[in-house]
C-alpha positions in Angstrom: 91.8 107.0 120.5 89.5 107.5 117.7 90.9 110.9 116.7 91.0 112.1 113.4 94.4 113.7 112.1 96.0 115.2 109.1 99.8 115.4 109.1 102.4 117.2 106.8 105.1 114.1 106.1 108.3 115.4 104.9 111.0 112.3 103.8 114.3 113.5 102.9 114.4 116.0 99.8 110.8 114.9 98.6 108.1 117.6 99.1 105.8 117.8 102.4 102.7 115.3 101.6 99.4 116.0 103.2 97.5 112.8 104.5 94.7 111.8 106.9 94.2 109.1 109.0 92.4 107.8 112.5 94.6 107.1 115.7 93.8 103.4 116.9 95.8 103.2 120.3 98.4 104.8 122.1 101.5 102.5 122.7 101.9 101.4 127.0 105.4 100.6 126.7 106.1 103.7 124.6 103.8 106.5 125.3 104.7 109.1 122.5 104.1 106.5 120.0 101.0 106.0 118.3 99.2 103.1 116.4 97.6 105.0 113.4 95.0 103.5 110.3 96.1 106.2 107.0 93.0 106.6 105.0 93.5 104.5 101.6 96.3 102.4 103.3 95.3 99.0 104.8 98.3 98.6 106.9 98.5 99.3 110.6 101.3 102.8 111.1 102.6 103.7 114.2 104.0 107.1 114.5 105.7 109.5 117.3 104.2 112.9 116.6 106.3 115.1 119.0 109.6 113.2 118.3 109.5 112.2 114.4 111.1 115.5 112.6 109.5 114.0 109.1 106.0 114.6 111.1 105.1 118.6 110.3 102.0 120.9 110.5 99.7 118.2 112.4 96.4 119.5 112.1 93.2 117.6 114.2 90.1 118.1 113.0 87.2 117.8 115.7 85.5 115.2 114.5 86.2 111.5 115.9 85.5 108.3 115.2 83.0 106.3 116.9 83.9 102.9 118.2 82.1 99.6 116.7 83.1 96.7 118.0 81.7 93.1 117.3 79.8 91.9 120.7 78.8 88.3 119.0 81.8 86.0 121.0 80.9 82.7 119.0 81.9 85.1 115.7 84.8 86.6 117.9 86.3 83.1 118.7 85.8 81.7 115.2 88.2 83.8 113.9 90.8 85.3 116.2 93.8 83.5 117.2 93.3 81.2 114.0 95.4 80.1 111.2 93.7 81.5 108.2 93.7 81.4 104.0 92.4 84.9 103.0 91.2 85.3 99.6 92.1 88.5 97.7 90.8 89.7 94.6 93.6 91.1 92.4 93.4 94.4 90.0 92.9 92.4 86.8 90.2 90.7 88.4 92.1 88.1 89.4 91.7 85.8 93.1 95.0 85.0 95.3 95.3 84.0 99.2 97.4 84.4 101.2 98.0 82.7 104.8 98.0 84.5 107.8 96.5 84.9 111.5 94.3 87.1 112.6 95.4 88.8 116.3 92.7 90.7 117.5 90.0 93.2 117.2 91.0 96.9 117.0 89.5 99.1 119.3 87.5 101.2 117.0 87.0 101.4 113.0 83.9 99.7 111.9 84.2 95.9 113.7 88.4 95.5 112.2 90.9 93.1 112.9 94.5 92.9 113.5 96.0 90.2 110.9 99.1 89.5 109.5 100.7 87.3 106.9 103.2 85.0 106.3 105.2 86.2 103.7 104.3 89.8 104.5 105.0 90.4 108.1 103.4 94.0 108.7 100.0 94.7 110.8 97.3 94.7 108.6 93.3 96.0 109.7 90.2 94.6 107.7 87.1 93.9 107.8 87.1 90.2 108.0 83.8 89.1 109.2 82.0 89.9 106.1 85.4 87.7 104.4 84.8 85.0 106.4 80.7 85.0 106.1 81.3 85.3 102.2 84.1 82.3 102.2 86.7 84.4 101.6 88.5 84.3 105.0 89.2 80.0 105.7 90.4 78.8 108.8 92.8 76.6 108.3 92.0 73.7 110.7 94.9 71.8 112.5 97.2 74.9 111.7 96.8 76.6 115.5 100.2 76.2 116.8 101.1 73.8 119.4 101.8 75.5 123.1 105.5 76.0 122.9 106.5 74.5 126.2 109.9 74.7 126.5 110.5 78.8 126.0 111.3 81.1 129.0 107.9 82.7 129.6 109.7 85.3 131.6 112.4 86.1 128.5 109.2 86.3 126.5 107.9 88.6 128.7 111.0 90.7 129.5 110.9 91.5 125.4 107.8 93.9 125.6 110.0 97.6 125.8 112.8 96.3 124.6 115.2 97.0 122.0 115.8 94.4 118.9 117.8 94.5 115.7 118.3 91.8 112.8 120.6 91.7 109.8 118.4 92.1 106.5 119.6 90.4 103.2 121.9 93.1 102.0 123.4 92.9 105.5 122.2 96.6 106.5 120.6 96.2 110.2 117.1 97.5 111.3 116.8 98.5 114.9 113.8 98.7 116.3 111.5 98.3 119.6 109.0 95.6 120.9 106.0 97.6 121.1 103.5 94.4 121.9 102.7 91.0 122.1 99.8 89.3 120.4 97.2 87.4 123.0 96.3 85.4 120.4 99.7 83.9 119.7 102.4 84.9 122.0 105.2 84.0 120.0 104.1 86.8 117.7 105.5 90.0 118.1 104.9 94.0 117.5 108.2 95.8 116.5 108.4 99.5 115.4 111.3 99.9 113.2 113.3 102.7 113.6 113.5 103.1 109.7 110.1 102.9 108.9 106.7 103.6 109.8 104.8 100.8 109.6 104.6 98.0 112.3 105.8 94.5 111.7 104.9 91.0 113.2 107.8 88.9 113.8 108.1 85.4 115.4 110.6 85.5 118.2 
């Protein structure tokens, strides 16, 4: 964790593209995969270096990142696990939110957190105490969701490794893995698609 990497991406006929990014945590269930924060990209990517034939010429520099993690637990338990409104500031200058949960800190990368959104399912890392400080990250108070008591904990459990598919609009399937579950909200979900790189949060 914490290493710096540049990797050639080659997709279909399109020419190799050279990018950077930091590697956040290596995957228990699924060891060659990797959980990785592109520079200039605010979603989370997860990537399988020795198996994915679009990955070429990885090159890894020597320097690392330092881990920085928030030790203040009252500022910890304000915000994770919790229903937020997040306050975005558009390119026109214009404010929208968007609702969400935030599911963790990540291990390294300046004091970030794990969030994702309702209508935009994918693992996101910001940020968010200065948000929340400023007023731009709300919790959403009486949104928590209820303990659901009448799911098979064991079924829930038995999902972690496992392989998932759903029917998308166009009725194509994606097939992917269950690469986590969020401690923060175990109905929530971590699936690597096959298809694409970054990692989605789905409700199960």
């Amino acid at each position: 964790m914490g290493c710096r990497i540049s990797p050639g991406q080659k997709e279909g006929h399109e020419p190799i593209t050279q990018w950077k990014g930091t590697v956040l945590d290596q995957v228990a269930v699924k060891t060659s995969l990797h959980l990785l924060k592109c520079d200039g990209i605010d979603c989370v990517c997860g990537l399988e270096f020795n198996k994915d034939k679009r990955v070429l010429c990885l090159k890894i520099p020597s320097d690392r990142v330092a881990s920085s993690q928030v030790t203040d637990t009252s500022l910890l338990d304000a915000i994770i696990g919790k229903a937020v409104e997040h306050v975005f500031e558009g390119e026109h200058g214009d404010e929208g939110d968007c609702k969400g949960m935030v599911l963790g800190q990540t291990p390294i990368l300046d004091a970030s957190f794990y969030i994702t959104y309702e209508k935009d399912p994918v693992l996101y890392m910001y940020q968010l105490l200065e948000d929340y400080i400023e007023g731009d990250l709300c919790i959403l108070a009486g949104c928590r969701k209820p303990p659901l008591l009448d799911i098979n904990l064991e079924l829930m459990d038995a999902l972690i490794g496992k392989h998932v598919g759903y029917t998308k609009d166009d009725a194509s399937k994606r097939i992917g893995v269950v690469i986590h579950q969020a401690e923060a909200d175990p109905s929530v979900y971590l699936v690597k698609f096959e298809d694409i790189v970054c990692d989605l949060a789905k409700h199960f």
